[in-house]
C-alpha positions in Angstrom: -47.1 1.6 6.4 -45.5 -0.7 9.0 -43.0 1.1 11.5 -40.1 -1.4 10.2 -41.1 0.0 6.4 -41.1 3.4 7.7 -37.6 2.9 9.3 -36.6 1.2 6.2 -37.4 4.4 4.1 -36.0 7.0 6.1 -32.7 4.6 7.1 -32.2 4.5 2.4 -32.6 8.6 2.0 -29.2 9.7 2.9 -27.8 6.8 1.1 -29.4 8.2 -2.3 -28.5 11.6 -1.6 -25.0 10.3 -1.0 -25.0 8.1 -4.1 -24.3 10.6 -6.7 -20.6 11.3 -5.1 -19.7 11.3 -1.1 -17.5 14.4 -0.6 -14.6 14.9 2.1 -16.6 18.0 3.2 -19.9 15.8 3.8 -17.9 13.7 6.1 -16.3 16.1 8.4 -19.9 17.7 8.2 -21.8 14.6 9.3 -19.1 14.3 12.2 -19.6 17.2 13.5 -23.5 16.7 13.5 -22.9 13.1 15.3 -20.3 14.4 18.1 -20.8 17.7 18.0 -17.7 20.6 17.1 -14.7 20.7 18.6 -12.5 23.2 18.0 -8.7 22.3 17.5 -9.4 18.6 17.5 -9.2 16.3 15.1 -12.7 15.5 13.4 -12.2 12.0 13.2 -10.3 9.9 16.1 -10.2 13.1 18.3 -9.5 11.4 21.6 -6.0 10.1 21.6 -2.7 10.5 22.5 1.4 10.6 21.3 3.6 7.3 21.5 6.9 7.0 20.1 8.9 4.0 19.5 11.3 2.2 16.7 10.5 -0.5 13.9 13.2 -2.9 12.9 12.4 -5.6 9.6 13.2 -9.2 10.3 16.0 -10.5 8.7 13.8 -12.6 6.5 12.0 -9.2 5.1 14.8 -8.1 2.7 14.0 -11.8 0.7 10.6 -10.2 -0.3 11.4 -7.1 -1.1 13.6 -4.1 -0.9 11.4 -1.0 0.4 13.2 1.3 2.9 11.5 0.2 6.0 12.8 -3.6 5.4 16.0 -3.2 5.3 16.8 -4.2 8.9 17.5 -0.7 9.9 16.2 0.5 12.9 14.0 3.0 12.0 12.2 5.8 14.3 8.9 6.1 14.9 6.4 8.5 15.9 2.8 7.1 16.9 -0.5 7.9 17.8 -3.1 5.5 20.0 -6.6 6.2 19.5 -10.7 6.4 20.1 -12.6 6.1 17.3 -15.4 8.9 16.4 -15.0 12.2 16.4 -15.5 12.8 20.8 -12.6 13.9 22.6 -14.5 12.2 26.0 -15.4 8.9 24.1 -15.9 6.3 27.1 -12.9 3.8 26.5 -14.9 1.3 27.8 -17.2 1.4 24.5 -18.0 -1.4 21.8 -16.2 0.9 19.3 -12.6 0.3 16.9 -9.4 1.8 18.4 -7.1 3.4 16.5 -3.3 3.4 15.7 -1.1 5.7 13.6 2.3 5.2 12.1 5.1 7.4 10.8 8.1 5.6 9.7 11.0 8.0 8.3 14.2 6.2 7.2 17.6 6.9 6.7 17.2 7.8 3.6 14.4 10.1 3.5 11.3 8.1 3.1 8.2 8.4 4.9 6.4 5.5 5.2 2.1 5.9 7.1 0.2 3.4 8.6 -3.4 4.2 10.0 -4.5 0.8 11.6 -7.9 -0.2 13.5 -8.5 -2.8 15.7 -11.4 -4.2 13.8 -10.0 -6.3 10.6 -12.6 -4.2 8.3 -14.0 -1.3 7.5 -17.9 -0.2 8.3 -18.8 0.1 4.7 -17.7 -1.1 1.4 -17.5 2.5 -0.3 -17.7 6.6 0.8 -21.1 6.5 -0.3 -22.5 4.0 2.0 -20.3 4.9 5.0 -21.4 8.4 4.4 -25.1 7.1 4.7 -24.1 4.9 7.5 -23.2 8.1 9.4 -26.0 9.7 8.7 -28.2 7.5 10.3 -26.4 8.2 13.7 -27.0 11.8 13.5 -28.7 12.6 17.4 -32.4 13.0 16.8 -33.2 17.1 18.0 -35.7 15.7 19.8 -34.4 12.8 22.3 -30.5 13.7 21.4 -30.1 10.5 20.8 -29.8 8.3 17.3 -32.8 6.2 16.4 -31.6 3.0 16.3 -34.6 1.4 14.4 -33.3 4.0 11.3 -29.8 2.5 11.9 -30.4 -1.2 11.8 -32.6 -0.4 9.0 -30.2 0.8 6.9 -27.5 -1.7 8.2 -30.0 -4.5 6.6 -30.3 -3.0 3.8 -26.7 -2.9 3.1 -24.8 -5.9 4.3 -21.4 -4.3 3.9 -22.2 -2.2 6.9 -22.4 -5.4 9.1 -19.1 -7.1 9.4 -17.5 -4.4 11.4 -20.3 -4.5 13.6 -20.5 -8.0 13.8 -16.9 -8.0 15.0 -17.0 -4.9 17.5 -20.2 -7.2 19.3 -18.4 -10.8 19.4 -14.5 -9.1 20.5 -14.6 -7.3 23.8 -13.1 -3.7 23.6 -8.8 -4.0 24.4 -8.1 -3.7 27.7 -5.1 -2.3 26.7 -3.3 -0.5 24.0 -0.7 -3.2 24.6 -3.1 -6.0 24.2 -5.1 -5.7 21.3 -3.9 -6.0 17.5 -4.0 -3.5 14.7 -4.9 -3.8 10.9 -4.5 -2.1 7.9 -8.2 -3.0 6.6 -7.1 -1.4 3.3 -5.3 -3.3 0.4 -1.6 -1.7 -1.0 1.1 -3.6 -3.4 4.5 -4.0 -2.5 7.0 -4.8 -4.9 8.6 -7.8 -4.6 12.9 -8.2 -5.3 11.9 -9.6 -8.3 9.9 -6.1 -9.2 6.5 -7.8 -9.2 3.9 -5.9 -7.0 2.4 -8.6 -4.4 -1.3 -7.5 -3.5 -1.0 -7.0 0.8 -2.6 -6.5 3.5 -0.5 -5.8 7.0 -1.3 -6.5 10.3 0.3 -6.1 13.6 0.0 -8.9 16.5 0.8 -8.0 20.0 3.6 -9.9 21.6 2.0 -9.2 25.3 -1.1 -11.3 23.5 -4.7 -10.4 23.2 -6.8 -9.6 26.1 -10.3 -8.0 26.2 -12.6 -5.9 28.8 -14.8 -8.0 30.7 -18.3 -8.0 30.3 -18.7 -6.5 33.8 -15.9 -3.4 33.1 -17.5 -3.1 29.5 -20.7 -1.8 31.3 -19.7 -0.6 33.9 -19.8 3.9 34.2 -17.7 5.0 31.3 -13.7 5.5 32.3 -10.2 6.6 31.4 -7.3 4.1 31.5 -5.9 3.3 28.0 -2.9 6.1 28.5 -2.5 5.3 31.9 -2.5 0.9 31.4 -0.1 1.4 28.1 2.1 3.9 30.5 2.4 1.1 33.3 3.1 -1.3 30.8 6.3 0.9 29.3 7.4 0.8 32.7 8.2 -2.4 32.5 9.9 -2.0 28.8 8.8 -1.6 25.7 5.4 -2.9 24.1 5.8 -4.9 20.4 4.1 -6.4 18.0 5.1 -8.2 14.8 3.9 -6.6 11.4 2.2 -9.1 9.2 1.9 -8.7 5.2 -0.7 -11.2 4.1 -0.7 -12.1 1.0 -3.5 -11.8 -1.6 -4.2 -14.1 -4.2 -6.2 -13.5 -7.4 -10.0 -12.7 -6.7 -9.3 -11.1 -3.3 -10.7 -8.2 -3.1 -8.7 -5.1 -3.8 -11.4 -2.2 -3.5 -13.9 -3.8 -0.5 -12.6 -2.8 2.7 -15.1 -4.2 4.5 -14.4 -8.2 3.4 -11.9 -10.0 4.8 -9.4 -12.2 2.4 -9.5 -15.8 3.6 -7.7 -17.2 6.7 -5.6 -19.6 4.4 -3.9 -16.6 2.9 -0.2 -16.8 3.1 1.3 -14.4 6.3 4.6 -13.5 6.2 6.3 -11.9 9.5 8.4 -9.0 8.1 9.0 -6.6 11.3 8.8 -5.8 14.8 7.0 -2.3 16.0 8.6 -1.5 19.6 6.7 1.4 21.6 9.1 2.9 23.8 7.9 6.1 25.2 3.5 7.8 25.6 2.9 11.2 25.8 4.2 14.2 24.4 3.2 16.3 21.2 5.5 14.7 18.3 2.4 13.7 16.8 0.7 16.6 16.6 1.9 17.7 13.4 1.0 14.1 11.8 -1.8 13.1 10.3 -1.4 9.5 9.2 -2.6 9.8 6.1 -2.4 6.1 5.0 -1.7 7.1 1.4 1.8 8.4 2.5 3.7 5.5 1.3 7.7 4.9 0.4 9.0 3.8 -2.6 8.0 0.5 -3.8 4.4 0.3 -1.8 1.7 2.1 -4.1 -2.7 2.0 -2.7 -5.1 0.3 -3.9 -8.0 2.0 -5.9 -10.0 1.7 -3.0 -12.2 4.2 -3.1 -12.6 4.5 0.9 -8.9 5.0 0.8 -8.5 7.4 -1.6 -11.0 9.6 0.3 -9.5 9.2 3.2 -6.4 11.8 2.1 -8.5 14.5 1.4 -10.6 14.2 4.7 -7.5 13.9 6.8 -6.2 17.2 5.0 -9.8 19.0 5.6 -9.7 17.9 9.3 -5.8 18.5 9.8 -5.6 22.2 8.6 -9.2 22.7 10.7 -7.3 21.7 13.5 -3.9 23.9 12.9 -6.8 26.8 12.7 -8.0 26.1 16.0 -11.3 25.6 13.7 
């Protein structure tokens, strides 16, 4: 037996132990193996910090439909810019996604989440394969490091898990908070003022535009200054980007977070997100669970989604524990 074949075989064990049914628990578990624990910190994006700021719909928004937060109100928000992984040091200089949270609460009384990455997918298709994913990155006790020849192993033997990966090697990591966009990677309905639910997908585009590390700061000794570039920029004003909905057509997929609906998709531009203010703790009672949606947007079945709720809660009363 060939070192690839061996590779091959160990990189396809955790995905048939995960196959039977992916747990929340197994994931904060395999995080915790992969970073190590940290107490008080969330298990998943722990390195991060509090942004505040207002959304406002377009005046073209209340054509397509009548939800709360497109109304043309100004409505606050509370935010949260983040690493991915589960290290509250992660080098920000790293090929990894970034993360951004959402909480929209309107006039009326309706919470609206978004938890957005700066990769347009997702690293797996399902929990199961994710899970497996992960635990292929586990350190090996021996060298403290992950063997890489288990991961791209199991990365060949599941093509879902590539497309992220794909992305995070061709796009430089954001220079800035400020400069990079955000995407929903998950799909939700939204009905329409007609009462139909449209299939979506949102995305937010930066207005400052989209500009990348250079290969030289992207290898260069691991550094802070995603807090401190997004707090020069406020300076100046605030930061915005418009919020996409693209919509789907029949045959897109609705439970694949890792595929990407076709370019030629119709994009509507619905909303502007302003970030006013970092810092602070008004996030720290939030976790952005992305199935916290207003009246008149309801998930998708996606299954990576649907876990996602339960995980967040694991993690969130963890951290309120100091656990």
């Amino acid at each position: 037996m060939n070192k690839i074949t061996l590779s091959l075989l160990l990189a396809l064990s955790p995905a048939l132990s995960a196959a039977e049914q992916a747990t929340p628990n197994q994931f904060i578990d395999v995080f915790a193996k992969i970073f190590g624990e940290h107490k008080g910190e969330r298990k998943g994006h722990a390195k991060g910090f509090c942004a505040a700021g207002t959304f406002k719909a377009l005046p073209d928004a209340k054509n397509f439909s009548s939800v709360a937060w497109l109304s043309g109100e100004t409505v606050p928000v509370t935010a949260r810019f983040s690493m991915a992984g589960g290290n509250p040091k992660a080098p920000e200089n790293s090929r990894s996604p970034r993360g951004l949270g959402l909480q929209l609460k309107t006039a009326n009384g309706q919470i609206q989440h978004f938890a957005m990455l700066t990769t347009p997918v997702f690293g797996a298709k399902d929990p199961e394969t994710f899970l497996g994913l992960l635990q292929t990155q586990i350190p090996d006790p021996a060298t403290g490091k992950p063997d890489m020849a288990k991961i791209q192993a199991f990365r060949a033997a599941h093509p879902d898990t590539q497309a992220q990966a794909e992305y995070l090697a061709k796009n430089s990591p954001p220079w800035s908070y400020a400069t990079t966009p955000y995407f929903g990677i998950h799909s939700f309905f939204i009905k329409d003022n007609s009462g139909v639910e449209q299939k979506v997908r949102w995305q937010f585009v930066p207005k400052d535009g989209v500009k990348g590390l250079t290969e030289a700061e992207i290898k260069a000794p691991p550094t802070e200054f995603l807090q401190q570039r997004l707090a020069e920029r406020l300076a100046k004003g605030p930061t915005e980007w418009t919020m996409q909905l693209v919509v789907g057509e029949a045959g897109d997929t609705e439970t694949d977070p890792s595929v990407v609906w076709p370019k030629e998709r119709k994009t509507l531009d619905v909303g502007l997100l302003s970030i006013t203010a970092e810092g602070g703790e008004a996030c720290t009672g939030v976790n952005f669970d992305p199935n916290v949606l207003s009246s008149g947007v309801r998930a998708s079945s996606d299954r990576v989604l649907q876990m996602r709720s339960a995980a967040y809660a694991i993690s969130f009363g963890k951290r309120l524990t100091n656990q």
